[in-house]
C-alpha positions as CSV (number, residue, x, y, z in Angstrom):
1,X,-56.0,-58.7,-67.1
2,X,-53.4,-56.0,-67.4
3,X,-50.6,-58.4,-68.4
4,X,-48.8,-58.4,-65.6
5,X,-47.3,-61.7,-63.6
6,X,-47.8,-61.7,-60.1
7,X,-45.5,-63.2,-58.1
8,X,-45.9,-64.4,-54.6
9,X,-43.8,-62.8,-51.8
10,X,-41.7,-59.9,-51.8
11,X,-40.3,-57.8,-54.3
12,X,-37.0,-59.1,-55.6
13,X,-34.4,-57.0,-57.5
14,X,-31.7,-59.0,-59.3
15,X,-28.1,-57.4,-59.2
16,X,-24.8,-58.6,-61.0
17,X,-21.2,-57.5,-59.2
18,X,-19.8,-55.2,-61.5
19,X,-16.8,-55.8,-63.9
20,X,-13.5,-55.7,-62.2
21,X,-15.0,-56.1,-58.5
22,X,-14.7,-59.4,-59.0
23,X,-13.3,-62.1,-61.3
24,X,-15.8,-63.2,-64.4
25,X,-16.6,-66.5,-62.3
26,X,-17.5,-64.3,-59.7
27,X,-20.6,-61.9,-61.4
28,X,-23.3,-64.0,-60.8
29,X,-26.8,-62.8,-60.5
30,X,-28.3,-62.2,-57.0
31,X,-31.6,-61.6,-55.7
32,X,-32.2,-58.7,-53.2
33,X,-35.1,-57.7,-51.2
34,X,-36.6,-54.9,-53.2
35,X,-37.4,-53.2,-49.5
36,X,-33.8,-52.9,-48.8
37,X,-33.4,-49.9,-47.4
38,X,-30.1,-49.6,-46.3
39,X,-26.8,-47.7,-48.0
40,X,-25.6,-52.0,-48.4
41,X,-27.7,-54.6,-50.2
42,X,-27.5,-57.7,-48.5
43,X,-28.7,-60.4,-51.2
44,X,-30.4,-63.9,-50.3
45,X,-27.4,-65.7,-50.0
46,X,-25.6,-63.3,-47.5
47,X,-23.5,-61.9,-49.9
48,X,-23.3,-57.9,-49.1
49,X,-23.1,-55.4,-51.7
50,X,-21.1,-52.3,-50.9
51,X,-22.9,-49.5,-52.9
52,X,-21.3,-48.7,-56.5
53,X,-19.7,-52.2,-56.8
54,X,-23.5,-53.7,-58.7
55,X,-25.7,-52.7,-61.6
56,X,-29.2,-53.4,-61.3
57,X,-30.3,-55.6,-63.8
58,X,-33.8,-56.0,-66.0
59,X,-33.9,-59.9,-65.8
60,X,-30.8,-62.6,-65.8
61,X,-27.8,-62.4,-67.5
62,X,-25.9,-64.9,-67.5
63,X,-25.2,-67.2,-64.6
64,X,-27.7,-67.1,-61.4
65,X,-26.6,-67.6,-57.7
66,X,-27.1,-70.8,-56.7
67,X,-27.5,-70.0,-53.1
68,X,-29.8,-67.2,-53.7
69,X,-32.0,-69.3,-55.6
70,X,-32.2,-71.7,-53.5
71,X,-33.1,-69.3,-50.3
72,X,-36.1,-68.0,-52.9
73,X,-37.4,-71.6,-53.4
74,X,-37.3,-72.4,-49.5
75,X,-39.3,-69.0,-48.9
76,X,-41.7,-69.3,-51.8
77,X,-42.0,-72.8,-50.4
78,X,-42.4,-72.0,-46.7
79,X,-45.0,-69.1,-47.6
80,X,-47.0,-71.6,-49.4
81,X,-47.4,-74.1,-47.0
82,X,-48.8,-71.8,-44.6
């Protein structure tokens, strides 16, 4: 065992809106497609990122995106089921 937890499904980075992009209610913590190859991230729940306006994050800090957790548990539940 090297340690590691394998999770199913695709690669997920979790991003947080920068300060003063958006009001404190506002910098929640999305999950994005680590494959996203684009200039934009789009995260789970259809909110797009404009580059610059989000730091990559290690893990959560503070408050998670409802929405985006909630796409995750549909797929991981979807991908399990079949």
């Amino acid at each position: 065992m090297d340690g590691v937890a394998r999770e199913p499904g695709p690669a997920m980075m979790i991003v947080r809106l920068r300060r003063g992009i958006v009001g404190e209610t506002r910098r929640v913590c999305h999950l994005v497609p680590a494959s996203a190859g684009s200039t934009e991230l789009s995260a789970l729940c259809g909110e797009v990122i404009q580059p610059g306006q989000a730091d990559l994050l290690d893990g959560l800090r503070g408050m998670p995106c409802d929405r985006c957790l909630a796409q995750s548990a549909r797929a991981l539940r979807l991908e399990r089921a079949s």
